[in-house]
Backbone as numpy.savetxt, mean C-alpha at the origin, in Angstrom:
# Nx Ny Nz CAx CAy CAz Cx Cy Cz
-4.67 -1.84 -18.67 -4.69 -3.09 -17.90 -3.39 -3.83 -18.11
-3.00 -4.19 -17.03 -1.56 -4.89 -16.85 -1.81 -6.39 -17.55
-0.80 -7.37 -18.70 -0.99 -8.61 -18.74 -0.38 -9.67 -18.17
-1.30 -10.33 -17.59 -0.83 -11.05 -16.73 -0.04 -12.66 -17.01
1.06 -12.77 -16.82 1.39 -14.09 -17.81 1.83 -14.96 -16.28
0.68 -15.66 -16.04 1.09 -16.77 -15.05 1.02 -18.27 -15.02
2.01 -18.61 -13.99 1.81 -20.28 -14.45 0.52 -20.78 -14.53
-0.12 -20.19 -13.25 -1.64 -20.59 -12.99 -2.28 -21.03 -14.57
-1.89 -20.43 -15.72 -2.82 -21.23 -16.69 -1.55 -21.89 -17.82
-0.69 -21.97 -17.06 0.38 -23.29 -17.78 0.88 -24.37 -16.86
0.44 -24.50 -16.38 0.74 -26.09 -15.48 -0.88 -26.75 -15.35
-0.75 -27.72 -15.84 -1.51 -28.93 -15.54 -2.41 -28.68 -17.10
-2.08 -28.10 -17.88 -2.86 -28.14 -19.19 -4.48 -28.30 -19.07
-5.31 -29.07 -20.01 -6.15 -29.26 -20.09 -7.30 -29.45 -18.48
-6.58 -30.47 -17.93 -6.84 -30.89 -16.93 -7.00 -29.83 -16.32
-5.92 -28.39 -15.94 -6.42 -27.27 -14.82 -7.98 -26.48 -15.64
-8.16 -27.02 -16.96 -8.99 -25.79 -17.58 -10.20 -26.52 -17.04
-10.11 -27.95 -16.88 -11.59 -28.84 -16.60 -11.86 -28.44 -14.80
-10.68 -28.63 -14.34 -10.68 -28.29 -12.88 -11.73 -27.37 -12.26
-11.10 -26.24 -13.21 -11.63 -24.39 -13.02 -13.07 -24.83 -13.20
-12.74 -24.81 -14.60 -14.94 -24.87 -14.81 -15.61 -26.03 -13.78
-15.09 -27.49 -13.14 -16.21 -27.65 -12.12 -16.06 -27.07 -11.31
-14.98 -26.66 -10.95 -14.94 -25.68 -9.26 -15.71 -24.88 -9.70
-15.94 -23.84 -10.53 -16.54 -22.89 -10.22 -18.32 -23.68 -10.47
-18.59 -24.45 -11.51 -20.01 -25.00 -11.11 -20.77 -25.60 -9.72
-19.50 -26.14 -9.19 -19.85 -26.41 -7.88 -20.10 -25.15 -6.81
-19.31 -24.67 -7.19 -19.43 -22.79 -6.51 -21.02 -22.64 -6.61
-21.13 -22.47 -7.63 -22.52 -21.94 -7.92 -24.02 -23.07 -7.82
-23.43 -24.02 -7.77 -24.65 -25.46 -7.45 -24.61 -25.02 -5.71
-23.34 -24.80 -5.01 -23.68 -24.62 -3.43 -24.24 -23.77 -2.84
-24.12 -22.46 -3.98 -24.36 -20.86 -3.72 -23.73 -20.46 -2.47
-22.18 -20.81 -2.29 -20.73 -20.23 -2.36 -21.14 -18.74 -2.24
-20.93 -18.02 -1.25 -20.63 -16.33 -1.46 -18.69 -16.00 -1.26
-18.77 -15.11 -2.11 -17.02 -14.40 -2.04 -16.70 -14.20 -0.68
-15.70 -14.25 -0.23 -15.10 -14.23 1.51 -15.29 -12.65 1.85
-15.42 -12.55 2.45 -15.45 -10.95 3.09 -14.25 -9.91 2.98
-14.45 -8.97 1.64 -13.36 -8.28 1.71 -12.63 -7.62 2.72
-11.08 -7.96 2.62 -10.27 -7.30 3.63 -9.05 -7.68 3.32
-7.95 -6.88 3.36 -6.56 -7.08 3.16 -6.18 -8.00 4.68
-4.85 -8.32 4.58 -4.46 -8.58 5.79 -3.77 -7.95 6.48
-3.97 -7.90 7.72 -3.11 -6.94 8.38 -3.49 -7.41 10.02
-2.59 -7.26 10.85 -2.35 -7.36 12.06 -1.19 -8.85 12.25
-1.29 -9.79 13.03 -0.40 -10.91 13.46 -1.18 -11.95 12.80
-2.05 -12.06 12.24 -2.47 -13.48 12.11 -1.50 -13.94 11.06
-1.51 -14.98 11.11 -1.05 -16.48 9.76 -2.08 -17.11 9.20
-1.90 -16.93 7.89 -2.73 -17.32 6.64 -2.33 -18.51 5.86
-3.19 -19.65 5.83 -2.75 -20.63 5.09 -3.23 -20.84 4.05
-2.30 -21.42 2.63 -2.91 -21.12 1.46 -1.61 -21.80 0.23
-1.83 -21.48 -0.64 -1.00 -21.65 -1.63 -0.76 -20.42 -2.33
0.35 -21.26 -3.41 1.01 -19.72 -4.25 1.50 -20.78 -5.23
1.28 -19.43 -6.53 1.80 -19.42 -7.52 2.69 -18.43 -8.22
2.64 -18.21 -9.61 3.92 -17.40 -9.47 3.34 -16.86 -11.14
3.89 -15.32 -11.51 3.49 -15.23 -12.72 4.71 -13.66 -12.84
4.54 -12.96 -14.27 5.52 -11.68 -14.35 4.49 -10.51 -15.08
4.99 -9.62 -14.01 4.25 -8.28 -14.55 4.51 -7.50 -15.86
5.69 -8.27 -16.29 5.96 -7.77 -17.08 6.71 -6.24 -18.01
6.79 -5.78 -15.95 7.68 -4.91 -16.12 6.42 -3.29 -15.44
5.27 -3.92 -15.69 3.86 -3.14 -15.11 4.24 -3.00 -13.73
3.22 -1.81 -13.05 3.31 -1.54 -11.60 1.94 -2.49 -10.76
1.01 -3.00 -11.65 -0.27 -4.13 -11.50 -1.12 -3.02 -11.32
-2.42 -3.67 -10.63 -3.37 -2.74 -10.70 -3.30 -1.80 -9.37
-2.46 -1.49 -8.73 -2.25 -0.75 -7.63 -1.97 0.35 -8.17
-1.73 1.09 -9.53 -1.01 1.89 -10.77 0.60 2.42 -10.05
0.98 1.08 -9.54 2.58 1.75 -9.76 3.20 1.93 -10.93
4.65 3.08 -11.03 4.92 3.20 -12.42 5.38 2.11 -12.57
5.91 0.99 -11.76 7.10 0.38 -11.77 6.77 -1.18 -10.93
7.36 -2.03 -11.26 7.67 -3.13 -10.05 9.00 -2.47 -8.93
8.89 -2.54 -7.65 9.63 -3.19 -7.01 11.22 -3.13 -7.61
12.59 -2.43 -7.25 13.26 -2.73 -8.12 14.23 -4.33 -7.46
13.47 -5.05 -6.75 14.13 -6.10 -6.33 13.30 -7.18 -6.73
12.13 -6.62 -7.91 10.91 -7.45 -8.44 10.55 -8.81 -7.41
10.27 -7.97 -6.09 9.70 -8.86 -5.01 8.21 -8.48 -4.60
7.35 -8.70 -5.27 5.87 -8.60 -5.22 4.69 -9.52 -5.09
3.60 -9.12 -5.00 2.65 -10.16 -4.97 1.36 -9.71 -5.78
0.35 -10.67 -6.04 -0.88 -10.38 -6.52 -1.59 -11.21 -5.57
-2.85 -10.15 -4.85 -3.90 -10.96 -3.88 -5.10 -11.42 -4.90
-6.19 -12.16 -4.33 -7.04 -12.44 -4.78 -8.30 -11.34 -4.79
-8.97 -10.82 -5.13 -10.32 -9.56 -4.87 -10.61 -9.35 -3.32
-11.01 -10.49 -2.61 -11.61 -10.50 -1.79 -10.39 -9.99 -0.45
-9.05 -10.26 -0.95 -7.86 -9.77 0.12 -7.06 -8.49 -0.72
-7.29 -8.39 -1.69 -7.22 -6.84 -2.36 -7.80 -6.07 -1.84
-9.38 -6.14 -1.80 -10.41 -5.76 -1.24 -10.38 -3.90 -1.86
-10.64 -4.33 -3.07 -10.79 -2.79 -3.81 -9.59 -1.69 -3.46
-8.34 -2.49 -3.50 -7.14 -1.42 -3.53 -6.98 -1.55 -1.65
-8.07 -1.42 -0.94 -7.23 -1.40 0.31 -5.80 -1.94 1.15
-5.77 -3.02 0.11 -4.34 -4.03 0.51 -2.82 -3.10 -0.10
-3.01 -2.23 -1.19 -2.07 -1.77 -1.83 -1.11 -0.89 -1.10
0.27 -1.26 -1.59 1.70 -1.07 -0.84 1.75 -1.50 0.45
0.99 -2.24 1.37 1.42 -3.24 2.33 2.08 -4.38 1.46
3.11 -5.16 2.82 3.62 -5.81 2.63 3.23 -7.40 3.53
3.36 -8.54 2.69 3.62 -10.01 3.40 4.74 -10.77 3.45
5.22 -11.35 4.46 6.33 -12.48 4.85 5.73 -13.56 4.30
6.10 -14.49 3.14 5.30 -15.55 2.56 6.30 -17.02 3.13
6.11 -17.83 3.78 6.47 -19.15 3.94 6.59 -20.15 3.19
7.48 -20.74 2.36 7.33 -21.82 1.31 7.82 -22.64 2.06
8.49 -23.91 1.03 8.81 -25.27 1.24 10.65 -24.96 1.34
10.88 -24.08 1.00 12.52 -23.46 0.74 13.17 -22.59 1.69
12.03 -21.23 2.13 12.24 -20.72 3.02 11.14 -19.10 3.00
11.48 -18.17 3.47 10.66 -16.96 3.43 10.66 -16.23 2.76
10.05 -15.05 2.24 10.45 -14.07 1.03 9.25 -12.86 1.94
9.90 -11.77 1.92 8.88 -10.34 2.53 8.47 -9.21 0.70
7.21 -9.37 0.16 7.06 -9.26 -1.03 6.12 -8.00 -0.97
6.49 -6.95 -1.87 5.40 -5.69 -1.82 3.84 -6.17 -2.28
2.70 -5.93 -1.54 1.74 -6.22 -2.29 1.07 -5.03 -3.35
0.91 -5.32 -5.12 0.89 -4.20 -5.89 -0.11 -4.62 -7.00
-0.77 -6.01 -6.86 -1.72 -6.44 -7.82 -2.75 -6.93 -7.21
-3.66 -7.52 -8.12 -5.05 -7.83 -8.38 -4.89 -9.18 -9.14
-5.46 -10.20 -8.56 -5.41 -11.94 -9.01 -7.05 -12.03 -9.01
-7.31 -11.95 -10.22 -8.75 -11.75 -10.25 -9.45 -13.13 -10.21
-8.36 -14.14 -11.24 -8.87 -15.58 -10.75 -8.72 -16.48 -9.82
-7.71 -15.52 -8.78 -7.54 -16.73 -7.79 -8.83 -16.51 -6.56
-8.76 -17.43 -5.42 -9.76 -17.89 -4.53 -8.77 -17.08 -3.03
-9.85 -17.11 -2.01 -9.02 -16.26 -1.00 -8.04 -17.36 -0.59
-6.57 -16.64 0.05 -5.48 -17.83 0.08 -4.74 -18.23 -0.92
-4.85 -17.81 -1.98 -4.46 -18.07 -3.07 -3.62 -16.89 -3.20
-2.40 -16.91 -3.04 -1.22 -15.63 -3.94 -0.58 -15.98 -5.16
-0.58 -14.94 -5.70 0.26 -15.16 -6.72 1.54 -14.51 -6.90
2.87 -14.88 -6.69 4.10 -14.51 -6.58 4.77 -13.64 -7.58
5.77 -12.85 -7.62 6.56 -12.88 -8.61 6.96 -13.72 -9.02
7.72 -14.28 -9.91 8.71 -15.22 -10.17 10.06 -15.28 -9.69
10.41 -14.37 -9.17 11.71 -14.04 -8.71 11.43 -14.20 -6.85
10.29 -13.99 -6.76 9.98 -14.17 -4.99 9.70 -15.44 -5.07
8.91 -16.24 -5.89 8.28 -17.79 -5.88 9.88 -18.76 -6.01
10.88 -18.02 -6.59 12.13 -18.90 -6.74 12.71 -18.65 -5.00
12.52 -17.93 -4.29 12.90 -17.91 -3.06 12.58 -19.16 -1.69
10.89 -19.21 -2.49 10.68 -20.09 -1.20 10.19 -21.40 -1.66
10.41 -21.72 -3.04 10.49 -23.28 -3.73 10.83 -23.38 -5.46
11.25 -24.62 -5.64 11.81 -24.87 -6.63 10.43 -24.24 -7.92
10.90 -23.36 -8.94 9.68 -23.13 -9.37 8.89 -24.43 -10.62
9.78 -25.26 -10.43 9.33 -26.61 -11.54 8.06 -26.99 -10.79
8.02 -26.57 -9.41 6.80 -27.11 -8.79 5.52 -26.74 -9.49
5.69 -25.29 -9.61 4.33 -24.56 -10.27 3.56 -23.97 -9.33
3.01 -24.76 -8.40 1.85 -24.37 -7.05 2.37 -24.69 -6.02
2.29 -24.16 -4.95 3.14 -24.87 -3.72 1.88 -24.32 -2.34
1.98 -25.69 -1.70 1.52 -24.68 -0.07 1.80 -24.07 0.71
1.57 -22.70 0.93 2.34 -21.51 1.57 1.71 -20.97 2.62
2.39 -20.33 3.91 1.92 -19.65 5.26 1.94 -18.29 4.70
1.34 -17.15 5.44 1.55 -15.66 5.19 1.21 -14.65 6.14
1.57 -13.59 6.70 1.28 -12.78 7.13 1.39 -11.23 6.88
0.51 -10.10 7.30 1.12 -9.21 7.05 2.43 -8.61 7.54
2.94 -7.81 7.55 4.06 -7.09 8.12 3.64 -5.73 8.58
3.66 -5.75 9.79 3.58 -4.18 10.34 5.02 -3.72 10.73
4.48 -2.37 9.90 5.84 -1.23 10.19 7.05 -1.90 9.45
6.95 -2.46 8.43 8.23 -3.02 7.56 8.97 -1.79 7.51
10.49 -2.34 7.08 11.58 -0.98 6.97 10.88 -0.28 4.97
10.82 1.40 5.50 10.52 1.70 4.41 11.72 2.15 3.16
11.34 1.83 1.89 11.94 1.94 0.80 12.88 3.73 0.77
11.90 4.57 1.32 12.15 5.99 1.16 11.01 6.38 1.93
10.62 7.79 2.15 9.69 8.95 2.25 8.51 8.87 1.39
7.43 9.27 1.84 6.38 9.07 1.11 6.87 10.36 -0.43
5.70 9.16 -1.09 5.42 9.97 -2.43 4.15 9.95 -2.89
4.09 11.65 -3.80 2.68 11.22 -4.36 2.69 11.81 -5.52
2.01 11.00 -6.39 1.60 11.00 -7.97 0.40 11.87 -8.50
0.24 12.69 -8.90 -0.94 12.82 -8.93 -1.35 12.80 -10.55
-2.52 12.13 -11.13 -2.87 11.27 -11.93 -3.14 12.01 -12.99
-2.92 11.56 -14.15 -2.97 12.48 -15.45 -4.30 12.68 -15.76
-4.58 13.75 -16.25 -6.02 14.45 -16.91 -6.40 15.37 -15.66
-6.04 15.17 -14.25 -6.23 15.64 -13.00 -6.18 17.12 -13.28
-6.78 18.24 -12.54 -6.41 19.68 -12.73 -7.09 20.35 -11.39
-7.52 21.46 -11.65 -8.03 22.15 -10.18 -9.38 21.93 -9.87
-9.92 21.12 -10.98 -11.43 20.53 -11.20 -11.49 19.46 -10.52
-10.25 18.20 -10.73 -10.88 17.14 -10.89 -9.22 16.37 -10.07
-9.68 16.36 -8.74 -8.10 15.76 -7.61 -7.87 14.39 -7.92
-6.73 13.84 -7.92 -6.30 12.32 -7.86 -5.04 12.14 -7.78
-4.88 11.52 -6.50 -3.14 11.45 -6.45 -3.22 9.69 -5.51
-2.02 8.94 -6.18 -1.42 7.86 -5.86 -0.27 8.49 -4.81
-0.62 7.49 -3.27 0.58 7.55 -2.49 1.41 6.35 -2.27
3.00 6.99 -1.60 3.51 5.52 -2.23 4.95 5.86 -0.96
5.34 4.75 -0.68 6.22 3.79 0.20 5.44 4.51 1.97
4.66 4.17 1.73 3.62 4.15 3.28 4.14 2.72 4.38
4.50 1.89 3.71 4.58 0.82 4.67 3.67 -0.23 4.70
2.44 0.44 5.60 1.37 -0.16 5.88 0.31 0.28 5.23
-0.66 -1.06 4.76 -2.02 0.00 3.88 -2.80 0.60 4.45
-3.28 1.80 3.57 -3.57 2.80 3.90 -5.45 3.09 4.55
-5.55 3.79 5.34 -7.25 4.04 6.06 -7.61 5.26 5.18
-6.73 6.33 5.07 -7.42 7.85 4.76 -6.20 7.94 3.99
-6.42 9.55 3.43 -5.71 10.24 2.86 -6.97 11.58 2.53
-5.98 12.50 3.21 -6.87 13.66 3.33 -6.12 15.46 2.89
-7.21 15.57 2.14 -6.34 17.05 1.45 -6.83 18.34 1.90
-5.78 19.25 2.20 -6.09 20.38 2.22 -5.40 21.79 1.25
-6.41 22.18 0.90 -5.82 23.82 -0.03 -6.84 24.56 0.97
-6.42 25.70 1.26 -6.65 25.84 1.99 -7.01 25.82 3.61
-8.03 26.62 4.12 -8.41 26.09 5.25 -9.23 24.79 5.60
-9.28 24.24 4.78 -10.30 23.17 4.84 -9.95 21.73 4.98
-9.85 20.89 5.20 -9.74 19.27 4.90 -10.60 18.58 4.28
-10.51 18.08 3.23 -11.05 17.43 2.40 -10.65 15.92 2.43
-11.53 15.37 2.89 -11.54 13.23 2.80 -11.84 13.02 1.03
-10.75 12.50 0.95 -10.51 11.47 -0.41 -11.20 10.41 -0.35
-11.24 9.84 -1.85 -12.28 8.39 -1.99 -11.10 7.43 -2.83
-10.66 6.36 -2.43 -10.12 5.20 -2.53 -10.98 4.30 -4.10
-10.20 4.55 -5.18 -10.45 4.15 -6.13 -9.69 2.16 -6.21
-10.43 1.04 -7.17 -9.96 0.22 -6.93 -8.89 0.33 -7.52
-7.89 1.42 -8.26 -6.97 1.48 -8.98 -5.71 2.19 -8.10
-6.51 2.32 -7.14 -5.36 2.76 -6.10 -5.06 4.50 -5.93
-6.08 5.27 -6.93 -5.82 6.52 -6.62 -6.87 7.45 -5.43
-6.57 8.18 -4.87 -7.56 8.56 -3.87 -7.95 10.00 -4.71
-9.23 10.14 -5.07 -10.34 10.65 -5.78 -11.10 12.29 -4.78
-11.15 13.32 -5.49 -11.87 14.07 -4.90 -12.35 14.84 -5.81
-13.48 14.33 -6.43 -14.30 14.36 -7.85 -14.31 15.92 -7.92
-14.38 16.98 -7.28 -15.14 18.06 -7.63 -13.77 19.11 -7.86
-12.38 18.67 -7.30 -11.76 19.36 -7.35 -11.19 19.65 -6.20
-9.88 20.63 -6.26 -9.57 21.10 -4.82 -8.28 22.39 -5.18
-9.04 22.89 -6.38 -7.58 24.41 -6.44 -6.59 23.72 -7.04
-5.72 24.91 -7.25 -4.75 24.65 -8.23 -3.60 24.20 -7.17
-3.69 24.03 -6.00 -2.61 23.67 -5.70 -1.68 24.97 -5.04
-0.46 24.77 -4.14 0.02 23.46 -3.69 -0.77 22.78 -2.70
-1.34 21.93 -2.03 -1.46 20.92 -1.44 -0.95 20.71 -0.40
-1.82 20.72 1.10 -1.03 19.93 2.13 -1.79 18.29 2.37
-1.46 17.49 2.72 -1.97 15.96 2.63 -1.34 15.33 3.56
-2.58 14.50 4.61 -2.47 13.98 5.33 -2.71 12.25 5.76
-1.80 11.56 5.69 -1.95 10.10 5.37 -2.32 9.16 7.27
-2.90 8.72 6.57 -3.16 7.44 8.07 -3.16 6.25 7.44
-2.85 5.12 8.03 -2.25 3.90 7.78 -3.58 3.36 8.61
-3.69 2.06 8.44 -4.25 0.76 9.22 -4.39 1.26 10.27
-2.81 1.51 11.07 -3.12 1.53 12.65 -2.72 2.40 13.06
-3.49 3.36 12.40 -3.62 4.76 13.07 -2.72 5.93 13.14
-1.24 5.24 12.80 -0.52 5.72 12.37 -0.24 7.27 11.05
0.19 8.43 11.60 -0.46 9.84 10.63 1.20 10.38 10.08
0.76 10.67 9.30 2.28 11.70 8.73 1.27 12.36 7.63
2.27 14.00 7.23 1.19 14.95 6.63 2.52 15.91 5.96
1.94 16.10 4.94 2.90 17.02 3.67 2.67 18.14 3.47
3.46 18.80 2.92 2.80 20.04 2.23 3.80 20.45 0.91
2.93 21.48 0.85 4.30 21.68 -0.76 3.47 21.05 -1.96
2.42 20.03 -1.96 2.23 18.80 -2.98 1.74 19.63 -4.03
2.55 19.95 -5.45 2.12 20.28 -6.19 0.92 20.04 -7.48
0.44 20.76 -8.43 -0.85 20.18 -9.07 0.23 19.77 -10.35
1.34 18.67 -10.66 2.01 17.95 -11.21 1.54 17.01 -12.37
0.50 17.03 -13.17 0.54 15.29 -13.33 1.53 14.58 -13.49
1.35 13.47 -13.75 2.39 12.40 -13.89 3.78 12.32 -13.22
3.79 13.06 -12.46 5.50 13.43 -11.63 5.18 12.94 -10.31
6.66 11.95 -10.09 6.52 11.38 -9.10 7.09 12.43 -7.97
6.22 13.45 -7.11 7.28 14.30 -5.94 7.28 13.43 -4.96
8.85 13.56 -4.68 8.91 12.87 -3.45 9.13 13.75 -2.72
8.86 13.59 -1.02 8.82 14.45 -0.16 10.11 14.25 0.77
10.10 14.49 2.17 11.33 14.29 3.01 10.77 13.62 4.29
9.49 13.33 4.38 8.66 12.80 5.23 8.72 11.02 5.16
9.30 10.14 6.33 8.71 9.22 6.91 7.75 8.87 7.44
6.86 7.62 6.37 5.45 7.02 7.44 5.59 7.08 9.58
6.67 6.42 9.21 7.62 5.61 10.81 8.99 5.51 10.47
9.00 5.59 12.16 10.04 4.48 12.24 11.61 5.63 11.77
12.68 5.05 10.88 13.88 5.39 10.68 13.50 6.66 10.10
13.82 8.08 9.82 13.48 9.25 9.33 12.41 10.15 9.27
11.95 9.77 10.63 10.31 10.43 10.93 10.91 11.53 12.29
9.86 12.20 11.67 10.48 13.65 12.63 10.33 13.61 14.19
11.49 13.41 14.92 11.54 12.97 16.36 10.70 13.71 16.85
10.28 12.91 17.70 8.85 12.99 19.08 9.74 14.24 20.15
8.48 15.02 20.20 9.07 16.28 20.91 9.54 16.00 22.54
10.21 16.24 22.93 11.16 16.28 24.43 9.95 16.49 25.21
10.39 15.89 26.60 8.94 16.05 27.43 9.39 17.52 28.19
8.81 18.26 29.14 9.18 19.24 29.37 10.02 19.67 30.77
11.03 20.02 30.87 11.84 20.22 31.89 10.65 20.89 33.32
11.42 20.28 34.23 10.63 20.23 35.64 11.03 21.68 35.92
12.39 22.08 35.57 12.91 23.45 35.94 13.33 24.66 34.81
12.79 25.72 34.78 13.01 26.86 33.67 14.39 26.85 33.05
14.63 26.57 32.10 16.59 26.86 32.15 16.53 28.24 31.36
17.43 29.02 31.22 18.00 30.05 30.83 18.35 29.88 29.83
18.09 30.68 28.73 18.31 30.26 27.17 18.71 31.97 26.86
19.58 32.43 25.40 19.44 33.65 25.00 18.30 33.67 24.24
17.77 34.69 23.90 16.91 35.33 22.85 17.01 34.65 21.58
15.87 33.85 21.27 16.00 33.10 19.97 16.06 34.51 18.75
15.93 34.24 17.50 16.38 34.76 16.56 14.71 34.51 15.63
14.12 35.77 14.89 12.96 35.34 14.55 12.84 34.40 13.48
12.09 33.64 13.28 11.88 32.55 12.37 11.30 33.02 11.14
12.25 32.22 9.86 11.42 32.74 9.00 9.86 31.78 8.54
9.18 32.84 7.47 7.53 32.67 7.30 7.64 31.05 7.07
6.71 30.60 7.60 6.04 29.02 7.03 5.97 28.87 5.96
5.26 30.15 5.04 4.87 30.42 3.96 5.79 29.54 3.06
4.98 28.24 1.89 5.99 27.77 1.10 6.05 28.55 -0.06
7.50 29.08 -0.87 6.74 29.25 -2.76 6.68 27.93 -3.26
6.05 28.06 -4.33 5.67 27.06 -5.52 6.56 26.60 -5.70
7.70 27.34 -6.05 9.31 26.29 -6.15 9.17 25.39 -5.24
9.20 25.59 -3.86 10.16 24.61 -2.66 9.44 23.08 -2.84
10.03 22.29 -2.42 9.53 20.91 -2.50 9.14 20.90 -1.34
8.23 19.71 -1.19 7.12 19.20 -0.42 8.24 19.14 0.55
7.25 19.59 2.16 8.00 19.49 3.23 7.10 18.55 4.24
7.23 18.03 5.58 6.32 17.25 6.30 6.51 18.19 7.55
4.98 17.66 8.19 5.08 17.83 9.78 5.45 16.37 10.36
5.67 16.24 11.85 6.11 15.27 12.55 4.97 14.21 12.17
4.86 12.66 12.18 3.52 11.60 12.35 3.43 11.90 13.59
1.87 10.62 14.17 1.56 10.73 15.27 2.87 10.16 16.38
3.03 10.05 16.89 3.52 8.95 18.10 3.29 7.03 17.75
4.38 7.02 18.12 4.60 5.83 17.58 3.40 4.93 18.77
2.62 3.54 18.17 1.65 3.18 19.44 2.80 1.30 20.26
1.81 1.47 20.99 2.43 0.37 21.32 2.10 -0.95 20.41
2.32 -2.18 21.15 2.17 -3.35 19.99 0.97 -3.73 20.28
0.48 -3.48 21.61 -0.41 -4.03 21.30 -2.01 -3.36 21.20
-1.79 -1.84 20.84 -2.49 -1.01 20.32 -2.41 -1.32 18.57
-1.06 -1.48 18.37 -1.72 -1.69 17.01 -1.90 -3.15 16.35
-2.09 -4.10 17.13 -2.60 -5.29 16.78 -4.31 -5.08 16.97
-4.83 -4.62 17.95 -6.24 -4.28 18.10 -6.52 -3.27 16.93
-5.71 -2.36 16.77 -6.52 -1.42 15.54 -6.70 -2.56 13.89
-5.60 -3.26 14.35 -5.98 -4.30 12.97 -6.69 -5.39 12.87
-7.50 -5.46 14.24 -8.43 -6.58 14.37 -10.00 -5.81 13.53
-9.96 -6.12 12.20 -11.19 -5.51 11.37 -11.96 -6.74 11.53
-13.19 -6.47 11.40 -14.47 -7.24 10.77 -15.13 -6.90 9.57
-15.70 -7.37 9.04 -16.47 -7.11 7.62 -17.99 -6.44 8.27
C-alpha cells in the first residue's frame, strides 16, 4: 500500500478533524448513499475541489512502477476510481491560476465525489499551494497524445496457472483486455489494483492481447511474454500518432504489379518482441462521445 502524505490532513488542524467526523455523522443521520461508480469520461465538466498530496515516489493504487516522469498525476475519490476503471486516463483540471492535463494513477479513499487530489507539482500549476484546497473544474480527455506504445507487466507470482498483467500508456481507460494462447480468447477480470486477472491460467505463453478503451477503440499484441515483473514494451499505438495506418480503399481499376516475393512465416520465436496488428478505425466525435455516455 502506497503512503499517502496529503495536505488534506494538514491544513485546518483540529478544526478539519471535527469537520470530518460531523460530515460523516450527518452522512449517516441522512442515510447518504456513495455516488454511483464511474470514472469520467466523455465531454462533460465536473465541478469540485482539489487538493494536493506526494506519492512519494509510488505508482498509487493503479500498481504503476513509477509516477509520471513529469510527476503530473491525480488521485480520484472510490466512487470516480470506480474499482480501477478510471486508471491511466487522463483529466484537464481548471484552477484559480490556470490548467494542468494530469495522469489519473490513484485511489483517494477519503475524499467525497468531486473531490481530487493533486500532485503537488500539478496543484502548484493551477494555484498558489499556501491555499491548501482550492475550487476546481475537470474533465476527461479523450484520445490525449500518448506517452509511448502500449505496455504490459505481467504481475509477480503469475505463471501458466495463474494470468495477470498490468497495461499501460492506453490513453483512455480501459473496457476489456482480452487474451489469447492459442486458438481461443479469453476475457480478463479487472482487479481494483489495476491488474486484469484470469484466475485459472492461460499457458506458458507467448501471448497475443487485445485491448479496447472506453470508446471502443481496439489495438492487439502479440509476442507478450510469461515475464514477471518486466515491463515489455511493444511497437503498437492505442491511436492516433504511431498506429498502424488504415488500409487504402480499393482501386476502381486493376493496376499491373510484378510478382510479389513470398512472405516470410507469421510464426513469432520466443526471442522476438511483442509485435501489433493495426487498432480499429479511428470513430468520429461524435460516436465517441455517445459510447461515453455510461449510466450506473
Amino acid at each position: 500500500m502506497i503512503k499517502r502524505l496529503s495536505v488534506r490532513w494538514l491544513i485546518g488542524g483540529c478544526f478539519g478533524l471535527v469537520a470530518a467526523v460531523v460530515g460523516i455523522a450527518l452522512a449517516i443521520q441522512s442515510g447518504a448513499a456513495p455516488a454511483c461508480a464511474a470514472p469520467p469520461t466523455g465531454s462533460a465538466t465536473h465541478k469540485g475541489k482539489a487538493t494536493f498530496y506526494d506519492s512519494q515516489g509510488g505508482g498509487g493504487n493503479c500498481s504503476n512502477v513509477s509516477p509520471p516522469s513529469n510527476r503530473l498525476y491525480v488521485a480520484l475519490s472510490p466512487s470516480e476510481y470506480a474499482d480501477a476503471a478510471a486508471c491511466g486516463g487522463y483529466l484537464d483540471v481548471t484552477g484559480p491560476k490556470g490548467k494542468v492535463r494530469v495522469l489519473i494513477m490513484d485511489q483517494c479513499p477519503e475524499c467525497a465525489a468531486g473531490h481530487i487530489d493533486l500532485s503537488k507539482e500539478a496543484f502548484a500549476k493551477i494555484a498558489d499551494p499556501v491555499q491548501g484546497i482550492v475550487s476546481v473544474t475537470y474533465k476527461a480527455v479523450i484520445n490525449p497524445s500518448l506517452p509511448g506504445p502500449l505496455t504490459f507487466r505481467i504481475k509477480e507470482g503469475a505463471s501458466r496457472y495463474w494470468f495477470a498483467v498490468l497495461v499501460g500508456n492506453h490513453g483512455n481507460p480501459l473496457r476489456s483486455v482480452e487474451v489469447k494462447s492459442g486458438s481461443t480468447w479469453r476475457k480478463t477480470e479487472r482487479k481494483d489494483y489495476n491488474y486484469w486477472l484470469y484466475e485459472s491460467g492461460l499457458g506458458p505463453g507467448p501471448y497475443t492481447i487485445r485491448v479496447t478503451d472506453v470508446y471502443g477503440q481496439q489495438a492487439t499484441a502479440t509476442g507478450v511474454k510469461m515475464a514477471p515483473e518486466q515491463t515489455q514494451r511493444t511497437s503498437v499505438f492505442m491511436y492516433g500518432k504511431g498506429a498502424a495506418p488504415k488500409a487504402a480503399p480499393a482501386s476502381p481499376t486493376p493496376k499491373k504489379t510484378s510478382p510479389s516475393k513470398p512472405t516470410p512465416s507469421a510464426t513469432q520465436s520466443s526471442a522476438a518482441p511483442p509485435t501489433t496488428t493495426a487498432p480499429a478505425p479511428e470513430q468520429s466525435a461524435e460516436a465517441v462521445l455517445a459510447a461515453a455516455d455510461q449510466s450506473c
